[in-house]
TORZA-64421 format. One record per residue (C-alpha): residue number from 1; residue in three letters; x, y, z. Coordinates in nm, 4 decimals, always signed. Layout:
<nodes>
nr,rest,x,y,z
NUM,ala,X,Y,Z
...
</nodes>
This chain:
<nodes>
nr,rest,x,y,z
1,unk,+31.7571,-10.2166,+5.5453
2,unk,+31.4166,-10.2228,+5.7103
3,unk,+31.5907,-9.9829,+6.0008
4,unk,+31.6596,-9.7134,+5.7413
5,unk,+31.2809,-9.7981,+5.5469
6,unk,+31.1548,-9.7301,+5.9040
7,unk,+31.3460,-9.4296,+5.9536
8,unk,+31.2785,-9.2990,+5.6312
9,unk,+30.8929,-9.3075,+5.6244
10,unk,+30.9153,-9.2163,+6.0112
11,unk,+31.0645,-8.8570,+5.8916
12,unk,+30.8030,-8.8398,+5.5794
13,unk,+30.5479,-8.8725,+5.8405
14,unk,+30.7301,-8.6203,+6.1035
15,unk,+30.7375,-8.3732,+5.7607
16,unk,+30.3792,-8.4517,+5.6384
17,unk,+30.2847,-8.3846,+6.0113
18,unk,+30.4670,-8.0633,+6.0669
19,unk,+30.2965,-7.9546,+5.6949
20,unk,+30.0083,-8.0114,+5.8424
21,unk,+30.0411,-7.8356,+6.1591
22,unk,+30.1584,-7.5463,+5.9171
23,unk,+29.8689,-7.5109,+5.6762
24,unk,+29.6221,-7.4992,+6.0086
25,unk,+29.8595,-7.2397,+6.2041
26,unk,+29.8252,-7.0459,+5.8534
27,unk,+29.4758,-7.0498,+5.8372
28,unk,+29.4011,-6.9642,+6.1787
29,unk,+29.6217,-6.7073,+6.1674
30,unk,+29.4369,-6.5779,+5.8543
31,unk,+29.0925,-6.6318,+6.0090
32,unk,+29.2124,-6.4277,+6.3383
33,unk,+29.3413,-6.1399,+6.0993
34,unk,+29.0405,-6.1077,+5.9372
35,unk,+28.8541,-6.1057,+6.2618
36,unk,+29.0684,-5.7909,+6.3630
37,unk,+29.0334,-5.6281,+6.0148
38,unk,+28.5903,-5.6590,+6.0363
39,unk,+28.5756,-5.5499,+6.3676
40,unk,+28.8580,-5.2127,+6.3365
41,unk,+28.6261,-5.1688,+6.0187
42,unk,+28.2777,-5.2312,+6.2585
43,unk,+28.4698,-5.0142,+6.4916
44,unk,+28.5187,-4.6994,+6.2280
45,unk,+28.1204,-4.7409,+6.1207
46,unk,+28.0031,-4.7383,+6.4448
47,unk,+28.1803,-4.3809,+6.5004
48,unk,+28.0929,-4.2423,+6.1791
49,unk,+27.7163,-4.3539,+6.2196
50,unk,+27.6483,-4.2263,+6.5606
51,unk,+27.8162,-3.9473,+6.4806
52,unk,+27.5723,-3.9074,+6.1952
53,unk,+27.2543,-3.9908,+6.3979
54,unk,+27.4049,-3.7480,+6.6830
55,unk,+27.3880,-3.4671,+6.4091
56,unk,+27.0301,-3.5521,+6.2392
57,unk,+26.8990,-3.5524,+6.5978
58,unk,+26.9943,-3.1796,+6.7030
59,unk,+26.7977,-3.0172,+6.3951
60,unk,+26.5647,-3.3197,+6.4666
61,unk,+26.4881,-3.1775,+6.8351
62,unk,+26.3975,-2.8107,+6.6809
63,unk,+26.1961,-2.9087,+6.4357
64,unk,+25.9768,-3.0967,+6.7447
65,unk,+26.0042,-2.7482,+6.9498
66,unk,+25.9099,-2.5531,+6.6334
67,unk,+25.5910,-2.7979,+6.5716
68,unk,+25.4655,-2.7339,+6.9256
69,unk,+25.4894,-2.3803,+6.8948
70,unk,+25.2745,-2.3445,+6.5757
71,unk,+25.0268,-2.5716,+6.7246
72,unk,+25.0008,-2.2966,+7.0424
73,unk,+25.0112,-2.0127,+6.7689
74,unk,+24.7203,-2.1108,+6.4947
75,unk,+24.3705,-2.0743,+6.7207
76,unk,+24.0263,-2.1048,+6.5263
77,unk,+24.0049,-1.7408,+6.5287
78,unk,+24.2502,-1.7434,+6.2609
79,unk,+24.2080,-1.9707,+5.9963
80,unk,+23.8102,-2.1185,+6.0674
81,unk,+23.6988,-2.4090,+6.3144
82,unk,+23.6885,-2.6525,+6.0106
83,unk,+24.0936,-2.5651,+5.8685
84,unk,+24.1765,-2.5435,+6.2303
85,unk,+24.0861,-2.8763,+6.2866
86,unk,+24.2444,-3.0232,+5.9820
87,unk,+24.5611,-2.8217,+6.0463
88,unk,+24.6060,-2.9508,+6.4110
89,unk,+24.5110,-3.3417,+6.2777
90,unk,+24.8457,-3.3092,+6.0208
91,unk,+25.0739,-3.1301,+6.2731
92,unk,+24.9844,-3.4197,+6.5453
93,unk,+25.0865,-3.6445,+6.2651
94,unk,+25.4156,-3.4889,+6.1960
95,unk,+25.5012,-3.4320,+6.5855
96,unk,+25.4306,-3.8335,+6.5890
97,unk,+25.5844,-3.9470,+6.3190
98,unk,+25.9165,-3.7110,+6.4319
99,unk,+25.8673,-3.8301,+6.7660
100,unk,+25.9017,-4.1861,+6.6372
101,unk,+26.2383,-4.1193,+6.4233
102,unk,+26.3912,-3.9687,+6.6871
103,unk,+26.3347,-4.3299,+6.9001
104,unk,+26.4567,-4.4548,+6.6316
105,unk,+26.7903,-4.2434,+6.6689
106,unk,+26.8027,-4.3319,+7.0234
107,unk,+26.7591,-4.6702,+7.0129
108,unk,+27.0263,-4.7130,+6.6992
109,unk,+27.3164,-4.4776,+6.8942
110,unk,+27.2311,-4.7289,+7.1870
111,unk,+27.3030,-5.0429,+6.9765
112,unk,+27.5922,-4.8950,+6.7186
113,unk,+27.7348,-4.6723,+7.0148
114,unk,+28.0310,-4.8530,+7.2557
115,unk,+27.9213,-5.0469,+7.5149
116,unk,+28.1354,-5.0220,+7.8475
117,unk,+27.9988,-5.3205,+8.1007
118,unk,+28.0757,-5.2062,+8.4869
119,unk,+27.9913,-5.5042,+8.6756
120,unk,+27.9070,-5.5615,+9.0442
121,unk,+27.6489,-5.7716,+9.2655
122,unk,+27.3520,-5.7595,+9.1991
123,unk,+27.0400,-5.8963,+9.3524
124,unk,+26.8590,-6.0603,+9.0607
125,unk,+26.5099,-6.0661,+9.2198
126,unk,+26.5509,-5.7262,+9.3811
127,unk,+26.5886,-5.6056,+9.0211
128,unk,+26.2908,-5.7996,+8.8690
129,unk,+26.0783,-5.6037,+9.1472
130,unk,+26.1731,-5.2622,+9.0392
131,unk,+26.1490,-5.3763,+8.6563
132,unk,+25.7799,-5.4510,+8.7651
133,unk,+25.7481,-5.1106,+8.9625
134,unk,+25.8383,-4.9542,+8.6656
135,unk,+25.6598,-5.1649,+8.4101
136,unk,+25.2965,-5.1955,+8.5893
137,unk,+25.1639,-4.8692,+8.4745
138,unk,+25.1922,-4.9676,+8.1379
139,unk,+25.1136,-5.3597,+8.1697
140,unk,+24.7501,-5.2713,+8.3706
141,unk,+24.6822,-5.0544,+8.0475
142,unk,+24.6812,-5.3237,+7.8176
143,unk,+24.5012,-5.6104,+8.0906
144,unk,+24.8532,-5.7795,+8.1719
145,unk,+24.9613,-5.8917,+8.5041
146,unk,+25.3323,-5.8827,+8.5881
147,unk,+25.4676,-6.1296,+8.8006
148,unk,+25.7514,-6.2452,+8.9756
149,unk,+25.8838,-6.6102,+8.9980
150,unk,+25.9977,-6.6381,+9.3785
151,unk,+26.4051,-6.8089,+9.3773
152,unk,+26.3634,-7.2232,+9.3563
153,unk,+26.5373,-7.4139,+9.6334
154,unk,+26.6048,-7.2500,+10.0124
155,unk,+26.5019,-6.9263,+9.8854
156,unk,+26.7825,-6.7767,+9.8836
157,unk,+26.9017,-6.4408,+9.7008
158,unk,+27.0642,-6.4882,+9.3470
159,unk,+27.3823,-6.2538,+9.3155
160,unk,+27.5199,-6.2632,+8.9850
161,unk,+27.8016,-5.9871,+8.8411
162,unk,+27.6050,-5.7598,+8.6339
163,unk,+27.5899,-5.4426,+8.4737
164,unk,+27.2542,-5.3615,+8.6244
165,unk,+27.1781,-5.0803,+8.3916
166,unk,+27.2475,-5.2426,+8.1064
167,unk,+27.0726,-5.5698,+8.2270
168,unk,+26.7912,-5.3774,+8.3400
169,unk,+26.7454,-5.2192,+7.9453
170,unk,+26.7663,-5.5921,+7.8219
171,unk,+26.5270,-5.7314,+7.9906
172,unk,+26.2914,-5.4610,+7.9861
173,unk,+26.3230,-5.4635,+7.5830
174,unk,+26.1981,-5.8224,+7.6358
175,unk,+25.9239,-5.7045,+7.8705
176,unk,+25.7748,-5.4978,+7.5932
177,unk,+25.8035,-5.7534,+7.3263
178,unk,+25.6473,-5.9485,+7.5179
179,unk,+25.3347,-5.6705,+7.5963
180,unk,+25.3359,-5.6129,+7.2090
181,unk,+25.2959,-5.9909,+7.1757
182,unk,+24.9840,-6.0041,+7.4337
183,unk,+24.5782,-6.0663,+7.2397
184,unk,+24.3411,-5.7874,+7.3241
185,unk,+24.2122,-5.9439,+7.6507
186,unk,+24.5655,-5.9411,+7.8371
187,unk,+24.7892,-6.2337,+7.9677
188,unk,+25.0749,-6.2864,+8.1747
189,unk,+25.4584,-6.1628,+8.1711
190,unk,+25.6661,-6.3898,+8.4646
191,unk,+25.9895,-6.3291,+8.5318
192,unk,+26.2197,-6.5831,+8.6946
193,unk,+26.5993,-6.6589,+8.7375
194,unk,+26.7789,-6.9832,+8.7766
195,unk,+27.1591,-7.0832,+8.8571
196,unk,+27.2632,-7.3800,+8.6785
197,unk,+27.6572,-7.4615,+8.6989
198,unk,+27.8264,-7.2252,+8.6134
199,unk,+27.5664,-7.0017,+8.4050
200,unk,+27.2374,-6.8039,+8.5843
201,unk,+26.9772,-6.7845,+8.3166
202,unk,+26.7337,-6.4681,+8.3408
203,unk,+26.3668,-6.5352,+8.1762
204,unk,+26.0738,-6.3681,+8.0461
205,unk,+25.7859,-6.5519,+8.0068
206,unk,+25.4759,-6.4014,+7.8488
207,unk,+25.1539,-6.6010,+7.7152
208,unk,+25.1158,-6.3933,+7.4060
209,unk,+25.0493,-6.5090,+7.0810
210,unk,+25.3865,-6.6950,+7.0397
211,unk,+25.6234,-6.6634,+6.7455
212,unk,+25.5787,-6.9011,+6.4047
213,unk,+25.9175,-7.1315,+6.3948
214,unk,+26.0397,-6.9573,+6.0275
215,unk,+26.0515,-6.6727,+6.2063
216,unk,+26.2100,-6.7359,+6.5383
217,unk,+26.5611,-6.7531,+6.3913
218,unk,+26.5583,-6.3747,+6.2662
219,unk,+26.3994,-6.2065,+6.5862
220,unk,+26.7478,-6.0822,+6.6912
221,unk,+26.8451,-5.8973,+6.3825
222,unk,+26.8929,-5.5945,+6.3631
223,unk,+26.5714,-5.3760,+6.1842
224,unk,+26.3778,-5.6882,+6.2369
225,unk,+26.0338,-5.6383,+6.3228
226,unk,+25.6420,-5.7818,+6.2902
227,unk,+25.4981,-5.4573,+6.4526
228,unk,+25.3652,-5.1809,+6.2754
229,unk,+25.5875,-4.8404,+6.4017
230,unk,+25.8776,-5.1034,+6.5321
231,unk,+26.2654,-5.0068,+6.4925
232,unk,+26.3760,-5.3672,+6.4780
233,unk,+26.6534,-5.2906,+6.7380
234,unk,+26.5447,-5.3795,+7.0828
235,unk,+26.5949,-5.7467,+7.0965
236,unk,+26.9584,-5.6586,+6.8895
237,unk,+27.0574,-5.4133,+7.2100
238,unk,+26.9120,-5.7492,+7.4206
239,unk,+27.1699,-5.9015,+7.2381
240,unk,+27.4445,-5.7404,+7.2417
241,unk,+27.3820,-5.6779,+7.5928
242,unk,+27.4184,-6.0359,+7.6417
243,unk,+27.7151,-6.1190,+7.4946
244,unk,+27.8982,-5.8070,+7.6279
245,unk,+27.7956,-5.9636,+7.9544
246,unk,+27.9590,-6.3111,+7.7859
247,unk,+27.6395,-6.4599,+7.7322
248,unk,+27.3836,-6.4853,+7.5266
249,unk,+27.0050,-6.4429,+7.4390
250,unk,+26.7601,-6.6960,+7.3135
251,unk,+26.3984,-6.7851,+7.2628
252,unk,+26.1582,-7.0602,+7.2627
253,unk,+25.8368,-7.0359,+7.1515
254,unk,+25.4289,-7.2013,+7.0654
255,unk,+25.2218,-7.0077,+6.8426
256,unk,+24.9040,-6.9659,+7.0400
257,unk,+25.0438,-7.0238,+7.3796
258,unk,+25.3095,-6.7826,+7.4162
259,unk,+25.7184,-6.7712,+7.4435
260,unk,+25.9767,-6.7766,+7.6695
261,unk,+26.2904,-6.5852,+7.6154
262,unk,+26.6062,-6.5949,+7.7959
263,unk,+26.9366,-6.3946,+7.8596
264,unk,+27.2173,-6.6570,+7.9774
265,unk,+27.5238,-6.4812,+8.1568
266,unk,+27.7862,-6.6328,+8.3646
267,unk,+27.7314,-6.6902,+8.7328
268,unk,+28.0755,-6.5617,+8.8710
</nodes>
C-alpha cells in the first residue's frame, strides 16, 4: 500500500515537474519571440529613418551652398553699410544653425544606420597616440592637456580585436564630452587601457566638472544632453559601439573633481 502511495505521489511530482518545465519553456519561448518581433520592427525604423534623414540632407546641402552664395553676392554698395551688416549677422545665423542640423543628420544616420564591426589587432596605445594627434589642436584651444597613460606591468603592447574605426569614433565622442565638461581654466583628459581576465577596459579620464548622481544614469540615452547646441547622440553611438563590440560603456563620476568613463570589450 505505501509502495503504490509512493509511486503515486512520485508521478504527481514527475507531472507537477514536467508542468513546470512547460510553463518556463512557454514563456521563454514567448519572451525570445518578442525579442525577434522589436528588433525586425527596430530593424524596419532604422531603414525608413535614415532613409528620411538621407533625403532632408540633399536639399539640406543646397540650401548651405545657396546661403554662401548670397553672402558673396549682397556687398555694401548695394543695400547700405548699416543693412549690410545686419543682413550678413542673420545669414551667419542661418548658415550656423543649418550647419548644426545637418550634424545632427550625421550623427543620427551614424547611430540609427547598421553597424558592420570588422575586427582585427589592434595596438591600443598606438591608437590613443593618434586620437591625441588628432585631438590636440582642439584640446590646447580650450587650456587642456591630453595625455597618455603608459601600459601597467612589463610594458608591454595591449592587442585587443577591434574595429579600430569604430573604436576610434567612441572614444573620441568621449574625448569631447569630456572637453565640453572642462571649467574655463582647462584640465586634464588621460587615457589609459587595462587587461583584466578576460575583458580590456579602455578609459577616459577628464577632471571636468563631474556629473550630479540623478543624472549619471541617463547620459547614454539617446537625445540626452546638458549642453546648449548638443544632439544627445554621441555617448548613444559610444554605446552602441560598445556592445556591437560585445561590451559595454559606463561612467563614474564626482561633481567638482571630474569623471571617468569607460568602454569594456572582450580581450580575445
Amino acid at each position: 500500500m505505501s509502495f503504490a502511495l509512493g509511486l503515486a505521489i512520485g508521478g504527481l511530482g514527475g507531472l507537477a515537474l514536467t508542468g513546470v518545465v512547460a510553463v518556463i519553456a512557454y514563456r521563454r519561448n514567448a519572451r525570445l519571440q518578442q525579442r525577434a518581433f522589436r528588433a525586425e520592427r527596430l530593424a524596419e525604423l532604422g531603414a525608413l529613418t535614415g532613409g528620411l534623414a538621407h533625403e532632408i540632407k540633399n536639399p539640406l546641402s543646397t540650401v548651405q551652398l545657396n546661403l554662401q552664395l548670397l553672402r558673396e553676392d549682397i556687398t555694401p554698395q548695394d543695400v547700405g553699410p548699416r543693412a549690410h551688416g545686419r543682413l550678413i549677422h542673420r545669414l551667419t545665423t542661418v548658415q550656423r544653425e543649418t550647419g548644426r542640423l545637418r550634424d545632427i543628420l550625421d550623427d543620427f544616420m551614424r547611430f540609427a544606420g547598421r553597424i558592420e564591426i570588422e575586427k582585427r589587432p589592434v595596438d591600443v596605445h598606438q591608437m590613443f597616440d593618434d586620437l591625441v594627434d588628432f585631438f590636440a589642436p582642439q584640446a590646447q584651444l580650450q587650456k587642456v592637456q591630453l595625455r597618455v597613460r603608459p601600459p601597467a606591468g612589463d610594458g608591454e603592447s595591449l592587442v585587443v580585436p577591434l574595429d579600430d574605426r569604430l573604436i576610434k569614433q567612441a572614444i573620441l565622442n568621449l574625448m569631447i564630452n569630456a572637453l565640453q565638461a572642462m571649467p574655463e581654466q582647462g584640465g586634464e583628459i588621460i587615457l589609459s587601457a587595462e587587461r583584466e581576465g578576460n575583458k580590456v577596459r579602455l578609459q577616459v579620464t577628464d577632471t571636468g566638472v563631474g556629473i550630479p548622481p540623478e543624472t549619471i544614469g541617463q547620459i547614454f540615452d539617446v537625445y540626452y544632453s546638458t549642453k546648449k547646441g548638443g544632439t544627445g547622440l554621441g555617448l548613444a553611438i559610444t554605446k552602441r559601439v560598445a556592445e556591437e563590440h560585445g561590451g559595454k560603456v559606463y561612467a563614474t563620476s564626482e561633481v567638482g573633481k571630474g569623471s571617468v568613463f569607460t568602454i569594456e570589450v572582450p580581450a580575445r
